[in-house]
matplotlib code that plots the C-alpha trace (Angstrom):
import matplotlib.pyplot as plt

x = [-3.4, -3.9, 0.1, 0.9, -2.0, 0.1, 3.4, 1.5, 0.5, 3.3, 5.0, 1.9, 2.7, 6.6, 5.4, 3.0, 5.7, 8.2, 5.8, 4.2, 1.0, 0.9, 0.0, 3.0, 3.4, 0.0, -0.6, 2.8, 3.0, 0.3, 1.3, 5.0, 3.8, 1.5, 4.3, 7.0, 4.7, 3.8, 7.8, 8.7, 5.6, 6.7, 9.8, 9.6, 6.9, 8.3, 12.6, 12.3, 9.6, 8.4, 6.8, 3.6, 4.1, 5.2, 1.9, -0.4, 0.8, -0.1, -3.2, -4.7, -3.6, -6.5, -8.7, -12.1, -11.0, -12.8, -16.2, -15.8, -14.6, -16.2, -19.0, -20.7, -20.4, -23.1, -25.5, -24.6, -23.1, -20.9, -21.5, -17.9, -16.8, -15.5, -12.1, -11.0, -10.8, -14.0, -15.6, -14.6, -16.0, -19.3, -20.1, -17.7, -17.3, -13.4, -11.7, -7.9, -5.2, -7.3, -8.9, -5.8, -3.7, -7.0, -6.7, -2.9, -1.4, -2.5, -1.3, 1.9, 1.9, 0.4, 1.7, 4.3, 6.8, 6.6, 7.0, 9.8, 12.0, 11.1, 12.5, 15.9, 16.2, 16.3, 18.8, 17.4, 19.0, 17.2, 15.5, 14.6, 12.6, 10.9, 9.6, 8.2, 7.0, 5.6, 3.2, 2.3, 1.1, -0.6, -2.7, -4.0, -4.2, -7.0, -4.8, -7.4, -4.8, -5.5, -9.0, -8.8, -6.9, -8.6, -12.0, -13.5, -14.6, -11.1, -8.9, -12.1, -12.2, -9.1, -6.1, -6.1, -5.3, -2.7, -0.7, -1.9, 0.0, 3.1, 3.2, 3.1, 5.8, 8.0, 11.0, 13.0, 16.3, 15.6, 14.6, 12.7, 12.2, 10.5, 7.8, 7.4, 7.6, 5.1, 2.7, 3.6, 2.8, -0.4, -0.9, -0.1, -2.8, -5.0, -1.7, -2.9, -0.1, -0.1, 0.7, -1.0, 0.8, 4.0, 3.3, 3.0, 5.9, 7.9, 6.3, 7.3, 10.8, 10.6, 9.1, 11.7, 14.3, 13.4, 14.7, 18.0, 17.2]
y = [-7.9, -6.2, -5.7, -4.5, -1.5, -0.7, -0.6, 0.9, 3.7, 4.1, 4.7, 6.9, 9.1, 9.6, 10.5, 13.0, 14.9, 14.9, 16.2, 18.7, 16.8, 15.9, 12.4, 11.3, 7.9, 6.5, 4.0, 2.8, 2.4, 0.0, -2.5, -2.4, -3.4, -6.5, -7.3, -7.5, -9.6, -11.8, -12.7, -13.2, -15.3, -17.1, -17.5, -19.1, -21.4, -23.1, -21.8, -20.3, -17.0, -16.4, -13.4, -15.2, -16.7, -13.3, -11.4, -14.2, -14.8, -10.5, -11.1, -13.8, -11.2, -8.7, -11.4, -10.0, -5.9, -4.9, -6.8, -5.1, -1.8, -1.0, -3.3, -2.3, 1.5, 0.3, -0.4, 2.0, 5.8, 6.6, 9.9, 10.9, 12.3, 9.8, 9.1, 9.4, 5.6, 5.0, 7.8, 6.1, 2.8, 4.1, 5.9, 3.6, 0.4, 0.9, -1.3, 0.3, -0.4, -2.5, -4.0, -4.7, -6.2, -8.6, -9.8, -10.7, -7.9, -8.8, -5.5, -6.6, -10.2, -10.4, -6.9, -5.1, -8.1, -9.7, -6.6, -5.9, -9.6, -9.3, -6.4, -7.1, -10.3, -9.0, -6.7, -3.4, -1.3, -1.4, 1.9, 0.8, -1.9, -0.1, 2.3, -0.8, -2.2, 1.0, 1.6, -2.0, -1.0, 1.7, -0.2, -2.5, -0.9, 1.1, 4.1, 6.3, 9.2, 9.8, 9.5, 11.9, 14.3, 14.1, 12.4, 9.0, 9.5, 11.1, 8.3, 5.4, 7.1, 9.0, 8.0, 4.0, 5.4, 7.8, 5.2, 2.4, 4.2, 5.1, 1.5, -0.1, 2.4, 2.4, -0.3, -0.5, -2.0, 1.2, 3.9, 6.4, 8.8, 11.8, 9.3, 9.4, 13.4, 13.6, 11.5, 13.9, 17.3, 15.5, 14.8, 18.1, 20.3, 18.2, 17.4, 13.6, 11.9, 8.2, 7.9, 4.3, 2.5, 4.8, 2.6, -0.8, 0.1, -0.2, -3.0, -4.5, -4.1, -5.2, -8.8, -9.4, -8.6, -12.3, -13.8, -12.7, -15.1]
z = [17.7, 21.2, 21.5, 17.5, 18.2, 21.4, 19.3, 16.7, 18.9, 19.8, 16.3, 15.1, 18.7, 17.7, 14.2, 14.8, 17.8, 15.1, 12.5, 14.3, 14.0, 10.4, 8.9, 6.9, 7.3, 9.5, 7.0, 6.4, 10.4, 9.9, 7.3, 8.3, 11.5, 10.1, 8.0, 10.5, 13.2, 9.4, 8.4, 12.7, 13.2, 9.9, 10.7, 14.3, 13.0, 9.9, 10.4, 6.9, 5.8, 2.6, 1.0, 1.0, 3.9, 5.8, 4.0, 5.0, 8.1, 8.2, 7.1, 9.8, 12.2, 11.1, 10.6, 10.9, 10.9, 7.7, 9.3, 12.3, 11.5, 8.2, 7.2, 11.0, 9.8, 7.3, 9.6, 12.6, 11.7, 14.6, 16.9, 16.2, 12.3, 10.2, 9.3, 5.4, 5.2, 6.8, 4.6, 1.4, 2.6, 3.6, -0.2, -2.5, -1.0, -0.3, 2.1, 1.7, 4.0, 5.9, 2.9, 1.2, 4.5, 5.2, 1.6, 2.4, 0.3, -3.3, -4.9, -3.3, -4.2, -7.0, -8.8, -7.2, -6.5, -9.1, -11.5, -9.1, -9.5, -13.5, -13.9, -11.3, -13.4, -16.4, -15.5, -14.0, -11.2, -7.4, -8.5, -11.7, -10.6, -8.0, -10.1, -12.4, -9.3, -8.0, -11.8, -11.0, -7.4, -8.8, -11.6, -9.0, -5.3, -3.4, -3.3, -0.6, -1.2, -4.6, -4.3, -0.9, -3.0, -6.5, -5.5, -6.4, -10.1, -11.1, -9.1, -11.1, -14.3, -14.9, -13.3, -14.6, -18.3, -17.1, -15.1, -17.2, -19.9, -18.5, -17.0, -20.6, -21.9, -19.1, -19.7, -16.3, -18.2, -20.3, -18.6, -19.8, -16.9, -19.1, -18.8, -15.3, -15.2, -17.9, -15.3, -12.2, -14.3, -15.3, -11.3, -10.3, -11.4, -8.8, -5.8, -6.7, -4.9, -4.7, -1.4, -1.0, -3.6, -2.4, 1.6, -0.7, -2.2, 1.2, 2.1, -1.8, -0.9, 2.7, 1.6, -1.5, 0.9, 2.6, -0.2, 1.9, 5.3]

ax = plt.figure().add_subplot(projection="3d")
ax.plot(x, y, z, "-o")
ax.set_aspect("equal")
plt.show()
């Protein structure tokens, strides 16, 4: 772990100088990261990777995190100002990133990639069944973004309908994308961007691309 928080660093450091300091892709960095370590370890240990194998293999590498780094804010506030994430844990509960990469990337595994071979099997473009993928992602995942930009009751109460809606409607061999602009005007009033499910999105098509080793 020691030498994917070097690399990571590193990344995070060439984002933010090509940025001018702004956080675009700080979680992405992170679970691209776990994921690539995940599918090499997998692959040098068995000669073949899997999804699950890559996201689990991902997941013993942070073995412990959410302990250390989250449930310890519980019981000792640091001196310093909390991060976002950090903040959501301490007065919600939610784990995120870290939460979600610990669990060996369930809105991933169990939502996104499926959704996203369903819908390519049945005949869908790429696209297509990404954005089936990504309304999956977004039923299912901690998305710290939304609730960052809209606040926790809004991202509890509100959004689920909204994208549980356009999810059900939305037929990827079919495409309907007034759908999809009908959900961003209702995002817009508040800038709710799903930038969470957007980084598990990545990481869907990274692991169905193992299918091709």
């Amino acid at each position: 772990m020691r030498e994917l928080r070097a690399a990571g660093a590193a990344m995070e450091r060439a984002m933010f100088a090509a940025t001018d300091g702004i956080n675009t892709h700080k979680g992405l960095i992170y679970l691209m990261s776990l994921l690539l370590y995940g599918a090499g370890y997998a692959l040098l240990s068995r000669d073949r990777v899997s999804a699950a194998d890559a996201a689990k293999a991902a997941s013993l590498a942070v073995r412990g995190v959410v302990e250390k780094e989250l449930l310890s804010l519980a019981e000792k506030r640091p001196a310093r100002e909390l991060s976002n994430g950090e903040r959501l844990f301490v007065e919600y509960g939610i784990t995120g990133i870290r939460g979600e990469a610990a669990a060996a990337f369930p809105s991933v595994i169990g939502g996104g990639l499926p959704a996203m071979r369903r819908a390519a099997e049945a005949g869908a473009s790429e696209n297509d069944a990404g954005l089936a993928a990504l309304l999956t992602i977004m039923t299912v995942c901690e998305d710290s973004n939304v609730i960052h930009r809209a606040g926790y009751d809004y991202w509890k109460n509100v959004y689920p309908p909204l994208v549980g809606a356009a999810l059900a409607a939305f037929d990827p061999c079919r495409p309907d994308y007034r759908l999809l602009r009908e959900l961003e005007a209702a995002f817009l009033p508040l800038r709710v961007s799903p930038g969470g499910a957007a980084d598990l999105l990545s990481c869907t098509y990274f692991l169905n691309s193992l299918r091709k080793i």
